[in-house]
Residue, then its C-alpha position, 0 to 999 in steps of 0.5 A: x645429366x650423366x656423369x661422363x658428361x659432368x665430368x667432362x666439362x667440369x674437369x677432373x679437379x673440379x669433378x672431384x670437389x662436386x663428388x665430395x661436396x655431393x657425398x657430404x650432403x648425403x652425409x648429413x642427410x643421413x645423420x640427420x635420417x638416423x637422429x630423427x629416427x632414434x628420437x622417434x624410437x625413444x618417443x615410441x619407448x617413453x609412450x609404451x613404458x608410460x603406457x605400461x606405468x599406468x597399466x600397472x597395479x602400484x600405479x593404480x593405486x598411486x592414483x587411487x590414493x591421489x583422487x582419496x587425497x584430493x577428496x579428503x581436502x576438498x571436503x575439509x574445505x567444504x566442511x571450514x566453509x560451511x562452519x565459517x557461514x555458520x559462525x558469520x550468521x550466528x554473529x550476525x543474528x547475535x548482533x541483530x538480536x542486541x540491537x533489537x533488544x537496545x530498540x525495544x528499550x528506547x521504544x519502552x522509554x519513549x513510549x513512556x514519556x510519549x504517555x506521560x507528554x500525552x496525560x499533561x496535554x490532555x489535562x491542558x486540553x480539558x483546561x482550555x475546552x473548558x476556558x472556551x465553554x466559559x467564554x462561549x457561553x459568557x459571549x453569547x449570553x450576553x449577546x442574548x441578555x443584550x438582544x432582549x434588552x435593545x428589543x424593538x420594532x427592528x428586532x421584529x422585522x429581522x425575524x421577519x425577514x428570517x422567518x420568510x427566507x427559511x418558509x418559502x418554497x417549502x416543497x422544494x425545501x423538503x425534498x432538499x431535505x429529504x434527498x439530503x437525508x436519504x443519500x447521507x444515510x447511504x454514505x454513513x451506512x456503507x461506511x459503516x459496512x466496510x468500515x466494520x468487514x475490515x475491522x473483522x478481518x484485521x482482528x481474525x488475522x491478527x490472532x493466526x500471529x497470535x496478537x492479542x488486540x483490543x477493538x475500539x470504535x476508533x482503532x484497533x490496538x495491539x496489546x503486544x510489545x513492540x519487539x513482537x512485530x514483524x515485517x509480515x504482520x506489519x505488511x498485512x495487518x496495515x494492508x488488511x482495511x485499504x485492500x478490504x476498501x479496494x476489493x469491496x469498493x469494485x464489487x459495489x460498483x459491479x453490483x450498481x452497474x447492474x441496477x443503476x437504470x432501476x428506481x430504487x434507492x438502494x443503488x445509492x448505498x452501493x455508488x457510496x460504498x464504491x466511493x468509501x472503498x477508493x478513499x480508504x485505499x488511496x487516501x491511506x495510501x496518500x497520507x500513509x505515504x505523506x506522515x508515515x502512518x498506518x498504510x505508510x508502514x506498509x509502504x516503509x517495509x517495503x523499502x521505497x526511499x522518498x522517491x517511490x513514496x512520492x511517486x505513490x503520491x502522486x498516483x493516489x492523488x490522480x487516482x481519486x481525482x480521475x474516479x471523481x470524474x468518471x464517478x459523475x456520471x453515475x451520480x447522476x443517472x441516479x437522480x432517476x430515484x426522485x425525478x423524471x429528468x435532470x436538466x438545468x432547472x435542478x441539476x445544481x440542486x440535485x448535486x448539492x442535495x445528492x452528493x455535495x451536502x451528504x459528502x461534508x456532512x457525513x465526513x464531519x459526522x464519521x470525524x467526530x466518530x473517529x474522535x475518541x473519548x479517552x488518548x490512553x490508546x491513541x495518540x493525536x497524530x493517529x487521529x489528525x492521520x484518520x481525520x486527514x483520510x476521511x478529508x481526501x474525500x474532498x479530492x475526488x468530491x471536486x473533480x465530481x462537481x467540475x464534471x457534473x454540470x458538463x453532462x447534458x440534460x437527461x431524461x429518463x421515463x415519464x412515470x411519476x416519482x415520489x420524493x419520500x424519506x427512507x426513515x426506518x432505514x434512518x432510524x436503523x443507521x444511526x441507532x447502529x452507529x450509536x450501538x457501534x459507538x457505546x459498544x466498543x467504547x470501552x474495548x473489546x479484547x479479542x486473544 
């Protein structure tokens, strides 16, 4: 719109009121234009003049002096942190080493009294072994004295009776006999084997931490003090005969797998062998875990509370019970050493003259093996520890017998079988046993 028209219908007082309020507006638009644009201009300044600042040579330096300062306290600091560590470890092994010295003390004190309560229980031991001797022998004297005294024609005909219950059937009762022999000649001597390797192992081991030891037939002792051991030597040294056992166990039934279709006997040294190697594994593992001995340090260094110790229990005792199951079936393919085929007529009688037998009575001759002469090195809960080892025997034996009779019969050829005596091999393991016994009877120290 012009502004002749403005004017005209605005009138002249009114025109005159827009004409000012219009030049107001203008005014402050630009005042406010030049304020803006000043600021800008101080902006602009403060940027070069900072711009130049920092191109300056003092300023520079102001900087490199700042960055050398922040340096210097930064590495002051790093310098106070690593001394503040350094003390707190040093305190921290001082502490450490006290109290191992105040728990090699206890130990030596305890030892002490352990080997003094130790002589005065083998003193009353000897006193009572002897007061049962007496007793024993006074018993069955007179029970002898008396059986002559009232001899009749009665006593005769139980003699009678006895003497045709243990003559019949001599054949069957030889070959009894013989299987029992044989097959316990096996056990031993693959025990004996494996029992021997792990001994070697332990003690060349031993000497790389630089342990004196002295070999027993019974155990292996470390003339060390108690402050000596070490976290390591303990995990090793006590895992050193269950994971031989593991290891040569595998290895023994690999090889029987190869040749259990053949005639021999041999084979059965290495199903024994396999057998050995589980029970020294899991039953160190299981009582190691159950009376903290042995294996069971191995586990306690390890840091499993009672739960893991528990649940290493429970593993072990599934463990030897399923390889007693699945073990039968070997027991039983070897039958093929002494007969054409294992039926009902004589399976019950191949069980107990192949395995159950052998089993219990070899485990009562390794216990009486592991019994020492003299409790200077040894203490009685380490021997109730080995004989309880040797019985878990008993878990993975039942599993075997429960499952043996579920097999059906089993024929294997039709050449003809000869039930004879492995005696020179008989004669060879138990002189070794005795060799093995007498030699390190006295110990053997190995430095």
């Amino acid at each position: 719109m012009k502004e002749t028209t403005k004017r005209k219908l605005l009138g002249n007082r009114l025109y005159h009121i827009y004409r000012r309020m219009r030049f107001l507006s203008y005014k402050s638009k630009k005042i406010k234009l030049e304020k803006r644009q000043k600021k800008e201009r101080e902006i602009k300044a403060q940027k070069a003049a900072k711009k130049e600042k920092r191109n300056s040579l003092g300023f520079k330096i102001y900087r490199i002096f700042r960055l050398i300062n922040y340096v210097r306290k930064r590495r002051k600091y790093y310098r106070y942190q690593k001394n503040f560590k350094r003390r707190t470890q040093r305190a921290e092994q001082k502490e450490l080493k006290d109290r191992m010295k105040l728990q090699a003390k206890q130990d030596r004190l305890m030892d002490k009294q352990k080997a003094k309560l130790e002589k005065q229980e083998l003193k009353e031991e000897k006193k009572e072994r002897k007061r049962i001797r007496k007793e024993w022998t006074k018993s069955h004297a007179k029970a002898f004295i008396t059986e002559i005294k009232s001899f009749d024609r009665h006593s005769l005909k139980r003699w009678y009776y006895w003497f045709l219950t243990v003559t019949e059937n001599k054949d069957k009762r030889n070959n009894f006999f013989v299987i029992t022999l044989n097959s316990l000649t096996y056990f031993v001597l693959s025990y004996l084997v494996i029992y021997v390797i792990s001994q070697i192992i332990t003690t060349w081991i031993a000497t790389s931490f630089d342990y004196k030891t002295i070999v027993y037939y019974y155990k292996i002792y470390y003339n060390i003090e108690s402050s000596d051991w070490t976290a390591d030597s303990v995990k090793i040294l006590f895992s050193i005969m269950p994971l031989t056992g593991l290891i040569f166990g595998t290895i023994f039934i690999i090889i029987y797998a190869t040749f259990r279709d053949e005639i021999g006997k041999l084979k059965l040294f290495f199903l024994w062998g396999f057998v050995h190697g589980m029970v020294m594994f899991f039953g160190a593992l299981l009582m190691g875990t159950l009376l903290n001995k042995d294996f069971g340090w191995v586990i306690a260094y390890m840091y499993y509370r009672d739960t893991g110790k528990m649940v290493f229990s429970i593993i072990s005792i599934f463990a030897l019970i399923s390889i007693g199951g699945v073990i039968s079936r070997s027991f039983l393919i070897s039958g093929n050493s002494y007969f054409n085929q294992i039926d009902k007529s004589n399976k019950k009688y191949f069980l107990y003259s192949q395995v159950v037998f052998p089993a219990i009575i070899g485990t009562v001759l390794l216990v009486f093996l592991k019994i020492p002469n003299s409790y200077y090195y040894v203490t009685t809960d380490e021997v109730v520890f080995e004989i309880l080892k040797l019985s878990t025997l008993i878990i993975l034996i039942i599993p075997l017998i429960t499952t043996f009779s579920s097999y059906h019969d089993t024929l294997f050829d039709e050449e003809p079988r000869r039930v004879n005596l492995k005696w020179k091999l008989m004669i060879i393991t138990y002189l070794l046993i005795v060799a093995f016994r007498f030699a390190f009877m006295e110990g053997v120290h190995f430095q």
